[in-house]
C-alpha positions in Angstrom: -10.7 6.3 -0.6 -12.0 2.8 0.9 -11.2 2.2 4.6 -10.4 -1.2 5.2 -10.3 -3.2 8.3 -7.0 -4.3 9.1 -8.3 -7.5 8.9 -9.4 -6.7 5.6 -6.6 -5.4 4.2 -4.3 -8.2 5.0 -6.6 -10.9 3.5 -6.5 -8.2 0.2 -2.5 -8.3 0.6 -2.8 -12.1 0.8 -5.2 -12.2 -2.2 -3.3 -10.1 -4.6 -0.5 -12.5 -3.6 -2.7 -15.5 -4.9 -3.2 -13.9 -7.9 0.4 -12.6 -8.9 1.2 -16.5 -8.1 -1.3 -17.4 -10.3 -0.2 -15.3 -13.0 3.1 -16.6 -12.8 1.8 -20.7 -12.9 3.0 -21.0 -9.9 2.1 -23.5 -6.6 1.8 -22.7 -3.7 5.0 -24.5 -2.8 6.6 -23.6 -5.6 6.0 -19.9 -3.9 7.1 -21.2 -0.9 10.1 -22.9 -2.0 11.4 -19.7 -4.1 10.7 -17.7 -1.1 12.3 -19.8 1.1 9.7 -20.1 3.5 7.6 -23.4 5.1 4.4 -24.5 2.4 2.3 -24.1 5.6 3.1 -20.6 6.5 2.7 -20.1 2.7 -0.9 -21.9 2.8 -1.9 -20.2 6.1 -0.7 -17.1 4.3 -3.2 -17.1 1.2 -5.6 -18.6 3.6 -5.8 -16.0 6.7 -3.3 -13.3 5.4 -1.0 -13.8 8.8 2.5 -13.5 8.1 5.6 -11.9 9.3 6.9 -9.3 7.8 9.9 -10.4 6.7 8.5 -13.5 5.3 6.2 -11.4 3.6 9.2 -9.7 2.2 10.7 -12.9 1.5 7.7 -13.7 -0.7 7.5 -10.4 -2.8 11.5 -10.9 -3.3 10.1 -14.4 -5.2 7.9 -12.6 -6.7 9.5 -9.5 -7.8 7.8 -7.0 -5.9 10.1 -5.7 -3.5 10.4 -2.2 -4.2 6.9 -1.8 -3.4 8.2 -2.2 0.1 9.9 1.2 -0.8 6.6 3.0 -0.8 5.8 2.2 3.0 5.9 5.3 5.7 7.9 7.9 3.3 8.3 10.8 4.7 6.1 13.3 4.0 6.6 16.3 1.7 8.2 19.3 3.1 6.1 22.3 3.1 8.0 25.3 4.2 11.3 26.1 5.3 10.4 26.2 9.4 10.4 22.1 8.7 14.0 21.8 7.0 15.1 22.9 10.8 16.3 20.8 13.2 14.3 20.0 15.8 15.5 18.8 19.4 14.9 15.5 20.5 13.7 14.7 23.8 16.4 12.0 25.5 14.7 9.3 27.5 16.0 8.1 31.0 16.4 9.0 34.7 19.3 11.3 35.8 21.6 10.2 38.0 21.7 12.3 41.2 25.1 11.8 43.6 
């Protein structure tokens, strides 16, 4: 397993980006356009990897890979039954004395 930097691994994100546009024979503001965001945040994209999420989300929607949003922070596997109970959740805030 390879540790990246989060620095790192968003100019990786941004770079497999480039390449699936690539692939494709697409611009980068034909990307942008079918994503439906600005050709500068699509340049600065590729460029630096900054982005919202949800225009990065736009831009895998262009390019087909959305479900691989699906694979982010799933829960982890149950491994015995103690887990399957419920477990009480601490309620935030100040009570109110009279």
């Amino acid at each position: 397993m390879i540790l990246l930097s989060p620095k790192e691994f968003i100019q990786d994100i941004a770079k497999k980006t480039q390449m699936l546009r690539l692939q494709l024979g697409w611009s980068q503001q034909e990307l942008a356009r079918r994503a439906g965001v600005a050709f500068g945040t699509y340049q600065l994209f590729e460029q630096t990897g900054k982005i919202t999420l949800e225009r990065l989300f736009l831009i895998s929607v262009a390019l087909g890979r959305e479900n691989d949003f699906k694979e982010i922070f799933v829960p982890l596997p149950i491994r015995s039954i103690e887990e399957l109970k419920p477990k009480s959740v601490r309620k935030r805030g100040r009570t109110i004395k009279s």
